[in-house]
C-alpha positions as CSV (number, residue, x, y, z in Angstrom):
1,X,-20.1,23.0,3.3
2,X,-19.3,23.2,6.9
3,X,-18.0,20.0,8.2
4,X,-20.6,18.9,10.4
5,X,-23.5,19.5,7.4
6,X,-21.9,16.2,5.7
7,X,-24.5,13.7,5.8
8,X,-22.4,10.0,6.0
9,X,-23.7,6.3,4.8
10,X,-22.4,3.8,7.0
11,X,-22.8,0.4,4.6
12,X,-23.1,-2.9,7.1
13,X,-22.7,-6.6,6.4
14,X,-24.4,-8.7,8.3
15,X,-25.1,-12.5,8.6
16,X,-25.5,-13.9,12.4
17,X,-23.7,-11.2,14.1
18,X,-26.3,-11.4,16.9
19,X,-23.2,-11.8,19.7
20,X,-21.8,-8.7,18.6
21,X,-24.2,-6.1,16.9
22,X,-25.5,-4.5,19.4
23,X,-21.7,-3.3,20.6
24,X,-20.8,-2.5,17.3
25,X,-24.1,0.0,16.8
26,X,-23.5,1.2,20.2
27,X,-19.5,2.5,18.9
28,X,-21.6,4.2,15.7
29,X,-24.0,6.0,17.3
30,X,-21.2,7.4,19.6
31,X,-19.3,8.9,16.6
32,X,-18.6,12.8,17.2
33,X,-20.1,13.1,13.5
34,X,-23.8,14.3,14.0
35,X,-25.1,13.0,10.2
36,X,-25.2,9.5,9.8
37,X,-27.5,6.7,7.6
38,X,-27.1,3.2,8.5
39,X,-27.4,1.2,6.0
40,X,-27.7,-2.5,6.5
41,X,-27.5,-5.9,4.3
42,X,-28.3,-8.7,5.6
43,X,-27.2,-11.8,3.8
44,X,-29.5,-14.4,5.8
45,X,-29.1,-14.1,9.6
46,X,-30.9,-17.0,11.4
47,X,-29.7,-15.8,14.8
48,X,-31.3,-12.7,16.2
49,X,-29.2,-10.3,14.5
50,X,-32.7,-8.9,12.7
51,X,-34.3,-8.3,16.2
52,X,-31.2,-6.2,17.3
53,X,-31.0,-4.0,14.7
54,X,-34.6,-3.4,14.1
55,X,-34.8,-2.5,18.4
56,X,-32.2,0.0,17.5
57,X,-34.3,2.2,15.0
58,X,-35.8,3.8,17.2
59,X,-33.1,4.9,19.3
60,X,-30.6,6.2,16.1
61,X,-30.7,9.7,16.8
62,X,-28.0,10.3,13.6
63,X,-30.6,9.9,10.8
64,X,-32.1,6.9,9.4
65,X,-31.4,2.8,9.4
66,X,-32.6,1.2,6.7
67,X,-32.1,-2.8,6.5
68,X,-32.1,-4.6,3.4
69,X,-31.9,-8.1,1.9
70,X,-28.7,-9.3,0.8
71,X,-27.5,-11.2,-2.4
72,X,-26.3,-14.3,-0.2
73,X,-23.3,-14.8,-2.1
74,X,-20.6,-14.3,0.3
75,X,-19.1,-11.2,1.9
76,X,-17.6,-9.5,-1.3
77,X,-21.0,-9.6,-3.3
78,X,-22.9,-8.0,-0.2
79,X,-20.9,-5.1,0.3
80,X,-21.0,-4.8,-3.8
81,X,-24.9,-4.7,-3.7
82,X,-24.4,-1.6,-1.4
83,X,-22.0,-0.2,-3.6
84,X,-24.2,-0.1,-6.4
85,X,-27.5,0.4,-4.5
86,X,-28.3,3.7,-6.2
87,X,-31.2,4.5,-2.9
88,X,-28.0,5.0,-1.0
89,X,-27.5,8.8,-1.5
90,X,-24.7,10.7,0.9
91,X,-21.6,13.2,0.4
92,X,-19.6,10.3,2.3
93,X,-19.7,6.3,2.7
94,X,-18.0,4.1,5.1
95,X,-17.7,0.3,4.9
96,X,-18.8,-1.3,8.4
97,X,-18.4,-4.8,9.9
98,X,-20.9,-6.2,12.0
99,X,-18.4,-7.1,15.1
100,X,-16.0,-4.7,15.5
101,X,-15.8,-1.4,17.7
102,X,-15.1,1.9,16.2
103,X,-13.1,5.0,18.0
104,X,-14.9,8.1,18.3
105,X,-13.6,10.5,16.1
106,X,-13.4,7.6,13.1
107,X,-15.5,9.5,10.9
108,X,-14.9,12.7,12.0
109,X,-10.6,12.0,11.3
110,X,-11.7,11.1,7.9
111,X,-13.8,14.1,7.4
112,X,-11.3,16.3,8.4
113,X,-8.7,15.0,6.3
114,X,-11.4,15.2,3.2
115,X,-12.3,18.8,3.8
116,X,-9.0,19.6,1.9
117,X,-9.4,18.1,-1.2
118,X,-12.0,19.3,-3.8
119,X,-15.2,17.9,-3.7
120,X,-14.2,16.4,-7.7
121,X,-10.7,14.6,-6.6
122,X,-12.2,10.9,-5.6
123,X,-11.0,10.3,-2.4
124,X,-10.0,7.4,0.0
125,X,-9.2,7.2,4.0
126,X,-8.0,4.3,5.5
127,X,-6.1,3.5,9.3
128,X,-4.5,1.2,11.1
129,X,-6.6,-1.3,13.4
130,X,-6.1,-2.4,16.9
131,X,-6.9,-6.2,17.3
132,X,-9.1,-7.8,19.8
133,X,-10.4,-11.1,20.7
134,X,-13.9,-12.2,20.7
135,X,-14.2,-11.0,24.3
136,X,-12.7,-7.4,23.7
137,X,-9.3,-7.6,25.1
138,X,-7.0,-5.6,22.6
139,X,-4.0,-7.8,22.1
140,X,-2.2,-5.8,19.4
141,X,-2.5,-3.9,16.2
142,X,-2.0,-3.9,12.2
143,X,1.1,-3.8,10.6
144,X,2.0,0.0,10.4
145,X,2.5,1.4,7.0
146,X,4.9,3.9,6.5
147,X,5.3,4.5,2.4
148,X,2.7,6.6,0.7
149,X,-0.7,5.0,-0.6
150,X,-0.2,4.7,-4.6
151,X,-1.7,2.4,-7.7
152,X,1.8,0.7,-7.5
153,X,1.4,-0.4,-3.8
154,X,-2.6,-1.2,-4.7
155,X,-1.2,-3.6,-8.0
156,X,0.4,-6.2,-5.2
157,X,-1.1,-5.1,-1.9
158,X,-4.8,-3.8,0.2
159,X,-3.4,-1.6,2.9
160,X,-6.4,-0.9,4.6
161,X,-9.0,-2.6,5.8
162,X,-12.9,-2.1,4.3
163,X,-14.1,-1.6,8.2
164,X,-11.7,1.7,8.3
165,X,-12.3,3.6,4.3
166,X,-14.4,6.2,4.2
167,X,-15.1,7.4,0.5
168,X,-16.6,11.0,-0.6
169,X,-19.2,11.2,-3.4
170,X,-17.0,11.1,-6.3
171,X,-14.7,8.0,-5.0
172,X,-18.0,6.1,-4.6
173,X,-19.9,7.1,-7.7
174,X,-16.5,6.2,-9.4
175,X,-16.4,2.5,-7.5
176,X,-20.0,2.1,-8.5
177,X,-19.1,2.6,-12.3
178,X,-16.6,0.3,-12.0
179,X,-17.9,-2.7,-9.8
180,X,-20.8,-2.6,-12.0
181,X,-18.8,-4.0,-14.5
182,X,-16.5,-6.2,-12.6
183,X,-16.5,-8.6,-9.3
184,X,-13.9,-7.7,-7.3
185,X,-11.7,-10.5,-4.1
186,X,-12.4,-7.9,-1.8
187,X,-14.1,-4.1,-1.5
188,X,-11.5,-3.0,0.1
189,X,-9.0,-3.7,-2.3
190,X,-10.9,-2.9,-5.0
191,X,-11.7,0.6,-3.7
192,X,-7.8,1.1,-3.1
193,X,-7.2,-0.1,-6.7
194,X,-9.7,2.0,-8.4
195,X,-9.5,5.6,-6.6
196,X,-5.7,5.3,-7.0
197,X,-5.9,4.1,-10.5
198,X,-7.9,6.8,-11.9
199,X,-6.2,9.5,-10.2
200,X,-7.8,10.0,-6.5
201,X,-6.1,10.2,-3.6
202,X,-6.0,7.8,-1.4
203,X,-4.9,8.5,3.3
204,X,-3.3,5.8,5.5
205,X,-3.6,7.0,9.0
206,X,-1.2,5.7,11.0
207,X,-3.6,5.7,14.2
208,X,-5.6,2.4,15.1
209,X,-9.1,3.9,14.3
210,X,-10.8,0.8,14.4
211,X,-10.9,-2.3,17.0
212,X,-11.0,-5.5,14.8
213,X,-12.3,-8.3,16.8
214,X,-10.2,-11.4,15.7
215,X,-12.4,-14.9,16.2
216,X,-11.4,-17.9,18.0
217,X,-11.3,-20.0,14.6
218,X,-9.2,-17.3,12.4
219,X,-6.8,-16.1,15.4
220,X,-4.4,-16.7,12.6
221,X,-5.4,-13.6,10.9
222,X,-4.0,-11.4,13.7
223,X,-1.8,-9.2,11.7
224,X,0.4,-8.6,14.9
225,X,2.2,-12.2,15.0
226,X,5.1,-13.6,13.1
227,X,2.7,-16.7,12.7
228,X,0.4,-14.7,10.9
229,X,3.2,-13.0,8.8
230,X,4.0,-16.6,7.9
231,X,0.6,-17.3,6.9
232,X,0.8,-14.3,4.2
233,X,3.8,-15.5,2.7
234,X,2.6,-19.2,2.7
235,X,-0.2,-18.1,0.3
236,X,1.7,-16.0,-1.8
237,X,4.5,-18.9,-2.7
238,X,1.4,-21.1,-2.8
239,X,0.0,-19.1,-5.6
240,X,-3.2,-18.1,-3.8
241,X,-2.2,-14.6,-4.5
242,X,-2.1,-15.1,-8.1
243,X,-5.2,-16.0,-8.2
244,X,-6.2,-13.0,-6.8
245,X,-3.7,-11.0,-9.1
246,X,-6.0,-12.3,-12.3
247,X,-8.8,-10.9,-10.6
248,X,-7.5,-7.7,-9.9
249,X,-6.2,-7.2,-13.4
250,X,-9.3,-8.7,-15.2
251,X,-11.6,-6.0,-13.3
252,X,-9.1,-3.5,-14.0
253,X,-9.1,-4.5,-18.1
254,X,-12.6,-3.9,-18.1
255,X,-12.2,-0.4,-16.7
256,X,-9.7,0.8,-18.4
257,X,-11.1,3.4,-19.6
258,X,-11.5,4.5,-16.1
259,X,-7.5,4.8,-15.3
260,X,-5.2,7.1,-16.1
261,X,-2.7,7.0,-18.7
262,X,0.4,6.3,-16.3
263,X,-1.9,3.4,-14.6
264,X,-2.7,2.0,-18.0
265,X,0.9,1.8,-18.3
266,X,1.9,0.5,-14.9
267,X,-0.9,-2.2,-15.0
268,X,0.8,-3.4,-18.8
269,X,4.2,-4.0,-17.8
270,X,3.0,-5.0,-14.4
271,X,1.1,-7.8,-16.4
272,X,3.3,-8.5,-19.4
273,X,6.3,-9.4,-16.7
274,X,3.8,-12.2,-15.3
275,X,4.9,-14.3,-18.3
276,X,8.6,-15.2,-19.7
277,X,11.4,-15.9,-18.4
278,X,13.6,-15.0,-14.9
279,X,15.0,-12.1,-16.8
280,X,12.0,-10.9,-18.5
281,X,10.3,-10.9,-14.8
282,X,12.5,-9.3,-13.0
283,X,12.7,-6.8,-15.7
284,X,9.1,-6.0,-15.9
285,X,8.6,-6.0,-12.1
286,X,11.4,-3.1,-11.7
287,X,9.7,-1.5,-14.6
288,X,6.7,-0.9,-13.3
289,X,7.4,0.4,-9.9
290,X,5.2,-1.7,-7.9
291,X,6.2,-2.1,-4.0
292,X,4.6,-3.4,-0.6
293,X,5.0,-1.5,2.3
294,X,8.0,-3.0,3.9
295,X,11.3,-4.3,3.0
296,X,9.8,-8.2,3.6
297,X,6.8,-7.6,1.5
298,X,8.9,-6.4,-1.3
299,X,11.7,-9.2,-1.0
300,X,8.5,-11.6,-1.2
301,X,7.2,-10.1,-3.7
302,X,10.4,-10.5,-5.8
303,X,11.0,-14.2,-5.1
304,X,6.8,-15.2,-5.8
305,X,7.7,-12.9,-8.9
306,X,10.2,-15.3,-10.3
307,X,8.5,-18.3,-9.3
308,X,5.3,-17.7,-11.1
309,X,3.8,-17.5,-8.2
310,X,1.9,-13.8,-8.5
């Protein structure tokens, strides 16, 4: 199938995104991809986010918008009612924010990259995101990843974010299968964890693809600073992480039967070392191959390790 023939599902949370909608919609319908459904939860907007979107049906010249209601139970479960929203039919799916601003050729990168790979292998695409304030001005971008996308680096790490994966047919019917089973701490990681784990293929591009728009009351999350970088490691020695970890590997138990043999494997020793002693941790950890993308992330990973911390 030509390129341009692939008909894309854009998934979108929203919940009072009135201020910034209407930007973000503008950056979609500007995407150099022709085919494109908007799909659109909304988990309870008061403000006039509703009003905006339903103006903009009539001007989506891609293909359709269709709104629906969402579960109201936070982010995560939104964007998993989409995922297993059988109505949603496409040969590719996107996550979307509500606030940010996407590049142009977004989609199309992804596409491109796609058109490779057998229409059987699940497949991922991710990128790197610039970061913006509320008001637009970029200020700087992601951390940039340089070692390959794998199920070791998905055990202890999400590398990209949910506003920048795009996922063909068979990467989403297998996420469907699995989160139908299992909540997941965030779609994003969960994708990366489950197209990796079963044997798809997962792209990092190294290019900023997506403007994240970083808000006045979490400019701590702005990957670019040392303060943020701070903030990351605070939660992992806190145990925050760990938490996580037990979600991660409880989804992953109940899908199983979904991994391959080698990430069966991983995922044991991976879990085995999370109890015992200093030996029998460090032991297990080296074992099972898992890494973060940098020397920093790793060294962390090592000492929360240890500590019982992950």
């Amino acid at each position: 199938m030509d390129r341009a023939d692939l008909r894309v599902a854009i998934l979108m949370g929203t919940k009072d995104g009135a201020a910034f909608v209407d930007e973000q919609l503008q950056s979609l319908l500007a995407q150099s991809h022709p085919l494109i459904d908007l799909w659109i939860s909304d988990d309870g907007s008061v403000d006039g986010t509703l009003a905006i979107i339903e103006a903009w049906k009539s001007r989506w010249t891609k293909g359709l918008i269709t709104v629906v209601e969402g579960p109201r139970r936070g982010f995560a479960a939104n964007f998993r009612s989409m995922i297993l929203d059988r109505r949603i039919d496409a040969d590719c799916y996107a996550f979307s924010d509500q606030d940010d601003v996407w590049e142009p050729d977004r989609l199309e990168s992804a596409i491109r990259w796609m058109q490779a790979f057998g229409a059987e292998i699940p497949l991922m695409f991710c990128s790197r995101t610039a970061t913006m304030t509320e008001t637009g001005s970029l200020v700087g971008h992601s951390p940039l990843f340089r070692r390959p996308p794998s199920f070791r680096n998905a055990l202890v790490q999400s590398i990209g974010g949910g506003n920048t994966i795009l996922l063909n047919r068979a990467a989403r019917d297998l996420l469907s299968k699995a989160s139908a089973r299992s909540d997941f701490v965030s779609h994003d990681w969960w994708a990366y964890l489950i197209v990796t784990g079963a044997g798809g293929v997962a792209c990092y591009d190294p290019r900023p693809l997506v403007r994240y728009r970083q808000h006045a009351s979490n400019l701590v999350g702005a990957n670019v600073s040392w303060q943020a970088r701070v903030s990351r490691l605070g939660r992992l020695f806190k145990g925050e992480f760990a938490g996580w970890t037990d979600l991660n590997l409880a989804g992953l138990a109940v899908n199983r039967d979904l991994l391959t043999p080698e990430a069966a494997a991983c995922v044991d020793v991976f879990a085995s070392g999370r109890q015992g002693g200093l030996f029998r941790r460090l032991s297990a950890l080296r074992a099972s191959g898992v890494y973060r993308q940098t020397f920093a992330g790793t060294l962390g990973l090592y000492l929360a390790f240890v500590l019982g911390r992950i």
